[in-house]
N, C-alpha and C positions, 0 to 999 in steps of 0.2 A: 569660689568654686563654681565650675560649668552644672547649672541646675537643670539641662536640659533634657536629660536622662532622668527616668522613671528613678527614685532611690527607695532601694528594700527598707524595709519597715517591720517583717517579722522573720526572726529569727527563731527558727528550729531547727531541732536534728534527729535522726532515727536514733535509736534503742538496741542494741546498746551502741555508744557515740567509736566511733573507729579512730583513735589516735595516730597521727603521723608526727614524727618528731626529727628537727634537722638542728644537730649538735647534742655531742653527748661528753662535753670535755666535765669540770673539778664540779660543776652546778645540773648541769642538762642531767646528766646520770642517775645522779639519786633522786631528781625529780620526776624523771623517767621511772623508776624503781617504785615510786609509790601510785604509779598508775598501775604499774602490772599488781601489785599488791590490791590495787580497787578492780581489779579484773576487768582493765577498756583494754582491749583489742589495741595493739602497739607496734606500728611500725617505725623503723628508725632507718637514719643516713646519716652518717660523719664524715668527715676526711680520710681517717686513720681506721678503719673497719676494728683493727683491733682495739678501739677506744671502747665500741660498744660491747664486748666480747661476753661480757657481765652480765648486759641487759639479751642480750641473745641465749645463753643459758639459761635465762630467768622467762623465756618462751615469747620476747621479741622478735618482731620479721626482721628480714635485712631486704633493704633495696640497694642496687650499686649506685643509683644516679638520685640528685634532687627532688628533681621534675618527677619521676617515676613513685614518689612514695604519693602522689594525688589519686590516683586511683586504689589508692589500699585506706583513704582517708576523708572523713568527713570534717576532720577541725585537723589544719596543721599551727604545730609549736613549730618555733624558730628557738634558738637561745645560740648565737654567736660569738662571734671577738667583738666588730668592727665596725661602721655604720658601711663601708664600702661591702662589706660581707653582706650585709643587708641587702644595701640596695644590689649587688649581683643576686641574691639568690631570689629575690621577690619581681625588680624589674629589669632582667636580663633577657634579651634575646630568647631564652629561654626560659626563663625566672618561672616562680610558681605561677606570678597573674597572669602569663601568656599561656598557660596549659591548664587553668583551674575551671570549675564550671561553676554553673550562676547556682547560689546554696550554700558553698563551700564556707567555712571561716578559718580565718588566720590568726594565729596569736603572737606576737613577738615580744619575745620575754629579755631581748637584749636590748644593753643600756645604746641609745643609739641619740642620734638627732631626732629633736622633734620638728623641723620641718622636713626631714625625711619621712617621718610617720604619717603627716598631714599629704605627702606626693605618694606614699602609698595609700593612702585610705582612698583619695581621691581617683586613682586608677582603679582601686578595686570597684568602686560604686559604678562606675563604667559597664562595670559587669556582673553588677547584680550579688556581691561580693562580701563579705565582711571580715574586717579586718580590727585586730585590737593592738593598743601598744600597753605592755603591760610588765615593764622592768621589774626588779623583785628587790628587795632587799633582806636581807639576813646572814649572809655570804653562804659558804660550806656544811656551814654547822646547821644553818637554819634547812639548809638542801636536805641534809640526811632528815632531820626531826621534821620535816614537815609543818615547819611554822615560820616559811615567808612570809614578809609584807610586800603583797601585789601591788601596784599604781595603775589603774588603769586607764586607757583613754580609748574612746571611736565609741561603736554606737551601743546605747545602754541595754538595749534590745538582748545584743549580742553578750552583753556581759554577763544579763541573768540567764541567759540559756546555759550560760559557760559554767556556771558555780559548780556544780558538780565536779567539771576535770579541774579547776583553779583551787576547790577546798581538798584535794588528794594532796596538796605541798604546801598551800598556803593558808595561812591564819589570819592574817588581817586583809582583807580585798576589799578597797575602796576604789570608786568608779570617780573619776576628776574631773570627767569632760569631755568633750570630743577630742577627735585626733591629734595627737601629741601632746594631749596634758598629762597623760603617764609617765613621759619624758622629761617633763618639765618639773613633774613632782619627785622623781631620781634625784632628779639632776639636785631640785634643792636637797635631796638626804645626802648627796656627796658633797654640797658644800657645806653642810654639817658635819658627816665625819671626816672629813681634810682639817677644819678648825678642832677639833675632836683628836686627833691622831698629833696635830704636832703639841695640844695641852701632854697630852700624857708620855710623849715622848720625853718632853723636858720635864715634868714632876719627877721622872724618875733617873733625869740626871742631877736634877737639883739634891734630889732625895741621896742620890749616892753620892754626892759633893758634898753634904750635911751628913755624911755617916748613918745613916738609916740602913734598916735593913728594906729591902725592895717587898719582900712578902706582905711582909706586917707593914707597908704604907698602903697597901692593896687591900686588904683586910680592914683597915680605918677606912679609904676615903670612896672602897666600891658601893656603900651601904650607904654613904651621906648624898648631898647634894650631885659632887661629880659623878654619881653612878653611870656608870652608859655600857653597850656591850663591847665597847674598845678595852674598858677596863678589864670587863670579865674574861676576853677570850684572847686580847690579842697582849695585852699587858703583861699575863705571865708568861708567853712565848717572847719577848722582848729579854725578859729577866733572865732566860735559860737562854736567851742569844740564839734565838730557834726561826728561821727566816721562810720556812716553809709555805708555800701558798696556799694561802684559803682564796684569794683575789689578787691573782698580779696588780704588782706593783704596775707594768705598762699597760692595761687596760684601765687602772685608777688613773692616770696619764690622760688619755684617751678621757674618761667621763669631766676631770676637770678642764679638759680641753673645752669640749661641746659645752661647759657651763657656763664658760667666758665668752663663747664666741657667741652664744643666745644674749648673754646679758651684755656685752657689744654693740649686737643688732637694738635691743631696748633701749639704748644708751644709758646702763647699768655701771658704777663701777664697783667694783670686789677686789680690794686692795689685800683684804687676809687670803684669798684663793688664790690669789695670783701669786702670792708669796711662798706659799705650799706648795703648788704648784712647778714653781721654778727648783725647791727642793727637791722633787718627785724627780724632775727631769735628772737633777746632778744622781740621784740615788739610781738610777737606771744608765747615767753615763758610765756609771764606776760595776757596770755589768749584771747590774740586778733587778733587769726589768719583769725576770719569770719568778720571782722573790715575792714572799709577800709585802702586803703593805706595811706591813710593821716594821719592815726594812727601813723606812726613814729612820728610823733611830741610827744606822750607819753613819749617816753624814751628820747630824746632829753628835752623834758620840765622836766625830772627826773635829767638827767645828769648836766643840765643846773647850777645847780637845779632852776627854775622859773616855775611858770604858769600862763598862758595865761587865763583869767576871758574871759567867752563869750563878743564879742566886743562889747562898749559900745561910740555914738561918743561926742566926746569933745568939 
């Protein structure tokens, strides 16, 4: 990194902190929702204006444009699709760093590349800037309750000024490291629940190829060792054949993308990711990339070849 430039060192912000928020899709929303609930001052911008329509009844600003929610804001959230989504809306022509002033902080709450994070942090110090990478984990459920696990990466300065808006959604917030260890610490919880997701997919083909009832295997093995919250939330939406999105299927595409492609550059290999992985793709060829991710059981109940009747108990 270019050390030639003075680099900020303290991090503050007036009273009360003036939130700006860019994306309000299945997770931005209810996390938006429990700022207005903590009473910060809440500016918002989508794609789809009627996305936010919720948080504007609930006494959210509307800005039409990006760029334009900086001056209604002292900390801007991000929460996207895409890392291209990123890097347009941060280092675009237009992006926030070209129109932000020295003071400002950034938070980017989407699962994105971490050497993207590091090419943003590094612009922002340019300008006196701060910026955080701070993916979430908990999907939907954890969005509405208010008890994400944050990741966070960039300057620590920055993270403890932040606790306040980061504990209005999130319960666990641990700080990783400079720029892009937020991304890096995602990335390893998606290569956990990828290995995570196709166990429970087949326990519960196994299970319905052994005659079992699917509830009462769920009831035994969520309390023992295999606990995890794949079991608790997405396992009986499997069972009832309920494909609904808490976290698209083509965004989980996307994270274990960028997970192979860092651990590539490490010369890393992950023979189980890359396995899951190529599932995900076929489960998105066969039209179900806006599905949730429980949808692997689709092609798994194809390959199997079985299928799982919505659960019924015995």
């Amino acid at each position: 990194m270019d050390t030639s430039f003075p680099l900020p060192t303290d991090a503050s912000l007036p009273s009360p902190i003036r939130i700006g928020w860019i994306g309000t899709g299945v997770m931005g929303a209810s996390m938006c929702e429990h700022l207005l609930r903590a009473n910060f001052p809440l500016t918002v911008h989508t794609r789809t204006k009627t996305k936010a329509s919720g948080l504007l009844e609930q006494g959210a600003q509307w800005v039409d444009a990006a760029a334009d929610i900086l001056a209604e804001a002292d900390v801007v959230c991000t929460m996207l699709g895409f890392p291209n989504d990123v890097r347009q809306i941060y280092l675009g022509k237009n992006g926030l760093l070209a129109k932000s002033r020295p003071g400002q902080m950034f938070v980017d709450f989407t699962t994105s590349d971490p050497s993207l994070a590091v090419e943003i942090s590094e612009c922002a110090l340019e300008q006196q800037i701060f910026t955080l990478d701070a993916p979430v984990s908990g999907g939907d459920v954890g969005a509405k309750q208010g008890t994400l696990s944050i990741m966070v990466g960039g300057s620590s300065s920055a993270f403890e000024t932040l606790q306040p808006v980061l504990r209005t959604f999130g319960k666990v917030l641990v700080h990783h490291g400079p720029a892009g260890c937020g991304q890096h610490a995602k990335l390893c919880n998606q290569i956990t629940i990828a290995g995570t997701m196709i166990g429970v997919c087949e326990a519960l083909l196994y299970a319905h190829q052994a005659g079992l009832d699917g509830g009462k295997l769920l009831e035994s093995i969520r309390q023992g060792a295999a606990g995890c919250w794949t079991l608790d939330y997405l396992a009986p939406k499997m069972l009832q054949q309920d494909f609904s999105p808490g976290f698209f299927v083509e965004h989980f595409i996307k994270d274990m993308g960028l997970a192979l492609a860092a651990a590539n550059r490490m010369g890393l290999l992950l023979p189980g990711l890359s396995v899951v992985h190529k599932l995900y793709q076929a489960v998105q060829a066969e039209g179900h990339g806006r599905s949730g991710t429980q949808a692997l059981l689709l092609v798994l109940e194809r390959m199997a070849p079985i299928h799982l009747s919505p659960s019924v108990s015995r």
